[in-house]
N, C-alpha and C positions, 0 to 999 in steps of 0.2 A: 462149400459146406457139404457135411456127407447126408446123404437123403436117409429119415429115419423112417422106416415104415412101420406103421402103424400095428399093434398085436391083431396078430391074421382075424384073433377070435375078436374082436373087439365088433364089429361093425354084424357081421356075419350071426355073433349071437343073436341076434335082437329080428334077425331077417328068415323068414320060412326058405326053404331050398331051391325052390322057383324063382328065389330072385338073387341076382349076385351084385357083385360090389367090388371098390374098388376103392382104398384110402392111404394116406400119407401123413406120418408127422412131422413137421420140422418143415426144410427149404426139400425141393427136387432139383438138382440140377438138369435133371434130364425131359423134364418138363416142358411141352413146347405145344401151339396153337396151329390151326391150318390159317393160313391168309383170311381167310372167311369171319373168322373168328376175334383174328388177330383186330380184325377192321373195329371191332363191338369195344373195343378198348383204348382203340387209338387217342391219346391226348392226359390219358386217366392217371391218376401217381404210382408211383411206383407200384407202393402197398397193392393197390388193388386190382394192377396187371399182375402181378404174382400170385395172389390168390383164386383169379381168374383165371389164369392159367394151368397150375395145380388143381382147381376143381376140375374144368375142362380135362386134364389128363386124365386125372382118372376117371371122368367118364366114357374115353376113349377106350382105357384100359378095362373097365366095365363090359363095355360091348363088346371086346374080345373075347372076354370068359364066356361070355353069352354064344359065341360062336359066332358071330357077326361081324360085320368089318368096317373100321374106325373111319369117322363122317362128320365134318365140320357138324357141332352144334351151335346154330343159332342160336337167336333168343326172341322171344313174341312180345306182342304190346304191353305185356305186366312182364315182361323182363324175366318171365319163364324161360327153362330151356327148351328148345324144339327138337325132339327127338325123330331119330328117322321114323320112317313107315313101320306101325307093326311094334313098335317099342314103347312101352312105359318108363318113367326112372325121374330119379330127383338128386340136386345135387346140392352137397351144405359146406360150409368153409367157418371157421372162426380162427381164432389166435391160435396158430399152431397146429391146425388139424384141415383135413380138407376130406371130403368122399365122396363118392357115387353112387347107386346104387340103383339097377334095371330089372326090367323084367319083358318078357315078350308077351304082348297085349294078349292073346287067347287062355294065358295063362291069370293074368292082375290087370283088374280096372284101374286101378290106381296104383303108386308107390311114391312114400315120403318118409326122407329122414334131416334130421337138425340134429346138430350138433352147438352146445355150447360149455364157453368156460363155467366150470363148475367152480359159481362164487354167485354170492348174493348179488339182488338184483340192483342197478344205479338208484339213486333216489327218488323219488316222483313216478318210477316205471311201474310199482306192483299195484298201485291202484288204476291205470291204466290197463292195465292187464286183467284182473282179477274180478269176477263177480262176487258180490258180498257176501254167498254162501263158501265160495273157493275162501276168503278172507277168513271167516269164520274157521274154518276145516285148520287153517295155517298156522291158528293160535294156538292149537292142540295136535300138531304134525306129530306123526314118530318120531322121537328121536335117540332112536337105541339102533341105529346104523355104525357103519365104520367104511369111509368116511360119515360125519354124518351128512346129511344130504339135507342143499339146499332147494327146498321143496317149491321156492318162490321161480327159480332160473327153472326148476321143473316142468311146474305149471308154463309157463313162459314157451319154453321147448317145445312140450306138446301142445301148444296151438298153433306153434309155428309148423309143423308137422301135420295138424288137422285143413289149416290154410294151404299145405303142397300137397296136400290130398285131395279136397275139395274142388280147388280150382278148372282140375285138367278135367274132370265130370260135369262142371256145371258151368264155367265160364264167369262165374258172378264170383262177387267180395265177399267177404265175412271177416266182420269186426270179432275184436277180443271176447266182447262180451255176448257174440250169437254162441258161444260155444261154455257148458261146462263141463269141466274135468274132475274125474275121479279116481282113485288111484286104489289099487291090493299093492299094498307096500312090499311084500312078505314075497312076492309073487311076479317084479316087475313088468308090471300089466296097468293099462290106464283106459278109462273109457270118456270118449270125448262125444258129450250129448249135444243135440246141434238143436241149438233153438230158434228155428229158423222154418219157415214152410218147407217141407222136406220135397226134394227135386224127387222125381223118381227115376230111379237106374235100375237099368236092366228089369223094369216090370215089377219093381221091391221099392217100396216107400224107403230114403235114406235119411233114418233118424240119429244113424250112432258111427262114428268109429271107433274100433280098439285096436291099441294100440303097445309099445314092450317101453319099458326105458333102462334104461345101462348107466349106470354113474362109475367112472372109475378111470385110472391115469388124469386128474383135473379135468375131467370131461362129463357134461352130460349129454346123451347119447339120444334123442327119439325116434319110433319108425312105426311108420302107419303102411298095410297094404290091406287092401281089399280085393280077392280072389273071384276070379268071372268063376260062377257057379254052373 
């Protein structure tokens, strides 16, 4: 199958210039693991040696743009990726879509992006998700978009993005509901409030991230960086 790549602009819009990226739609035939890697997968179905793979590449092909040179990524005991020395970066996959995206740490404390199918959420999931002011906000969404935008896989998105943010700074969990989100529709801008005793990084109390989202080609798009100041 012919490897579709993904619109250059698609991933890149949403990310400030200090950090680059790397994404794919469709199958890669040219997609491939270091031994290292290969090992993290060994036994797993089909499905998700290929999408593990395809992530992995491009985050291979990420660190090239970077200027850097391509380095089995492991994975840590929450099944993060371990990036080498001196590198920040996150990587997301769903149906159809795969991407990476880095940054060299003196530049970004952090970087995260999620990607998912743009389609409402399974059944039972939005209240798992959602605090009951987010619920309230849902029942009066905008809905003068095009597509229109399902605001539920949104919310969804950007948590999953504020959890690949959070993590690599503070090492601890955070459930759905430490977190709530706000959105400028108008503006694709999101602010993810962390209701949670705020860690402090870099000497600054960490109460907020913010965050861009992108809806578009059946995708919803999120990305969180926070810049070493």
């Amino acid at each position: 199958m012919e490897v579709l790549y993904a619109d250059k602009n698609m991933i890149e819009r949403i990310l400030p210039c200090e950090v680059v990226s790397a994404d794919v739609r469709g199958d890669d035939p040219s997609a491939s693991l270091f031994p290292e890697e290969a090992a993290l997968v060994s036994g797993a179905i089909d499905k998700r040696v290929r999408e593990f793979t395809i992530g992995r590449t491009c985050a291979h092909r990420a660190l090239d743009n970077l200027g850097l040179p391509s380095a089995p990524i492991l994975r840590g005991p929450k099944r993060e990726p371990l990036w080498p020395p001196g590198v920040v970066g996150s990587i997301t996959h769903c149906e159809g879509y795969c991407a990476a995206a880095v940054a060299k740490q003196h530049d970004m404390l952090t970087v995260a992006i999620d990607a998912e199918v743009h389609d409402v959420l399974p059944p039972g999931v939005l209240k798992q998700v959602c605090r009951a002011e987010e619920l309230e906000w849902l029942a009066g969404a905008p809905q003068n978009f095009s597509p229109n935008i399902h605001w539920d896989r949104l919310i969804f998105s950007a948590k999953e993005s504020v959890y690949k943010a959070w993590f690599p700074l503070t090492r601890r969990w955070l459930n759905f509901e430490d977190v709530r989100v706000t959105f400028e529709p108008t503006a694709g801008v999101f602010q993810a409030h962390l209701l949670v005793t705020p860690p402090t990084i870099t000497d600054q109390k960490l109460t907020a991230f913010s965050g861009y989202f992108l809806v578009r080609n059946g995708l919803v798009i999120t990305a969180i960086t926070l810049p070493r100041c």
